[in-house]
C-alpha positions as CSV (number, residue, x, y, z in Angstrom):
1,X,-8.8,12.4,-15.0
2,X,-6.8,9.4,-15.6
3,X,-3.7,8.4,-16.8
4,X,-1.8,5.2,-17.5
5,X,1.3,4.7,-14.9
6,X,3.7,2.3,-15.7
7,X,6.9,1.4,-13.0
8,X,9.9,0.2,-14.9
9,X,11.0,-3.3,-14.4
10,X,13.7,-2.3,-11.6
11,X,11.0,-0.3,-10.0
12,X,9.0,-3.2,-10.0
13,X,11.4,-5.6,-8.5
14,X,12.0,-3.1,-5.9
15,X,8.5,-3.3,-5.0
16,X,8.6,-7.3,-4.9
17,X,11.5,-7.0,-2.9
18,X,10.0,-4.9,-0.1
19,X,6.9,-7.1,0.1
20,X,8.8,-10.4,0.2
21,X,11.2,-8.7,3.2
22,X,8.0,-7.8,5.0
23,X,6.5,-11.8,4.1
24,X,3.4,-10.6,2.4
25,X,2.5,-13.9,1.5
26,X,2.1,-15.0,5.6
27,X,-0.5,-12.2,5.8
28,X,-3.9,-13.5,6.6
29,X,-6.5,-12.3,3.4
30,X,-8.3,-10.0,5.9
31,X,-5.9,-8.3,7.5
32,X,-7.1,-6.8,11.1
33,X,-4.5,-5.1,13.2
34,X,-5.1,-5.8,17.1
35,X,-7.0,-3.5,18.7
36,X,-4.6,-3.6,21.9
37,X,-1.7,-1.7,20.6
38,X,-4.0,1.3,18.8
39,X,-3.2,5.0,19.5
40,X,-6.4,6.6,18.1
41,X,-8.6,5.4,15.2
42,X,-8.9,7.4,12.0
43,X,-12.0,8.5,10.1
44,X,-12.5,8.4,7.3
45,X,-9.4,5.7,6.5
46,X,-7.7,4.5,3.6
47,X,-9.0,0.7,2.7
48,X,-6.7,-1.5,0.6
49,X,-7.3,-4.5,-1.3
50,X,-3.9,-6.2,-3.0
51,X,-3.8,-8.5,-5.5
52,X,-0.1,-10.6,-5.5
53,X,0.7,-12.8,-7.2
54,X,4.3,-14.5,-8.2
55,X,5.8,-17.6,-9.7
56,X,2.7,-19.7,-8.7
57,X,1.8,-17.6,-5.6
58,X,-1.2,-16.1,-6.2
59,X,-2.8,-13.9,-2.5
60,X,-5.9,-11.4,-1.9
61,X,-5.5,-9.2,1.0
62,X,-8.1,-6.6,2.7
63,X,-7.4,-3.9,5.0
64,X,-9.5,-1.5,6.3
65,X,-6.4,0.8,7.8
66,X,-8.7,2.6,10.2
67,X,-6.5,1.8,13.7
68,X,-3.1,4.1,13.9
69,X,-0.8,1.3,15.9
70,X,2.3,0.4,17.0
71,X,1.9,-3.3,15.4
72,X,5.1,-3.8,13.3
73,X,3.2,-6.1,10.6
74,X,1.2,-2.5,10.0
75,X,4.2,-0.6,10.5
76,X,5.7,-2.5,7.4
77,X,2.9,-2.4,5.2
78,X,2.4,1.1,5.6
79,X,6.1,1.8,4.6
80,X,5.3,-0.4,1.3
81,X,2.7,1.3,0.2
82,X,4.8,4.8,1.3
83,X,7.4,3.6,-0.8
84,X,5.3,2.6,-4.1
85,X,3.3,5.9,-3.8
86,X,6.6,8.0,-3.6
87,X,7.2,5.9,-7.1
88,X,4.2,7.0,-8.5
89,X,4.6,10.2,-7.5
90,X,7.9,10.9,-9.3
91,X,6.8,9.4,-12.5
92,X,6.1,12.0,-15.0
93,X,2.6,10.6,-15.9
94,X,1.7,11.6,-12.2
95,X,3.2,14.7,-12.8
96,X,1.7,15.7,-15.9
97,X,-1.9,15.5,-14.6
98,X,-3.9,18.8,-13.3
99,X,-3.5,19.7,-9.5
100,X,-6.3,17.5,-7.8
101,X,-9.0,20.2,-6.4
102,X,-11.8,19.3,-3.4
103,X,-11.7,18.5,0.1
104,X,-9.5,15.1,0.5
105,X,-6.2,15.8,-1.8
């Protein structure tokens, strides 16, 4: 099941501003986290693929989030995306939707 999930403009900004604090924009388009600082590798992993754009900025970025590190450019990513699925997650769209049922929930 689907639904459509639409963030507020002050949710939205708050977004924006969390990427721009982190420098999204100075992230390379595939984005691979050095293996010298990993702690274990996960399997299976979450991959993500971001589409930014703003004012005239437009950036692609792949990551294949498979190596648990210390590396801070991670680090902040990670609490990006923490912080725009705890968005999602309050919104009453999400809420409205059946409890997901299998394996990976």
């Amino acid at each position: 099941m689907t639904t459509k999930l639409v963030l507020s403009p002050a949710e939205m900004d708050s977004i924006e501003a969390r990427f721009l604090s982190i420098n999204i924009f100075s992230y390379p388009d595939k984005f691979v986290v050095p293996h010298g600082d990993t702690v274990w590798e996960v399997t299976p992993h979450t991959t993500y693929i971001l589409k930014l754009s703003r004012d005239n900025q437009q950036k692609m970025i792949y990551w294949a989030d498979s190596l648990k590190s210390s590396d801070q450019r991670a680090t902040d990513l990670r609490s990006v995306f923490r912080f725009v699925i705890t968005l999602a997650l309050q919104r009453p769209e999400y809420k409205s939707l059946p409890h997901a049922r299998g394996a990976y929930q």
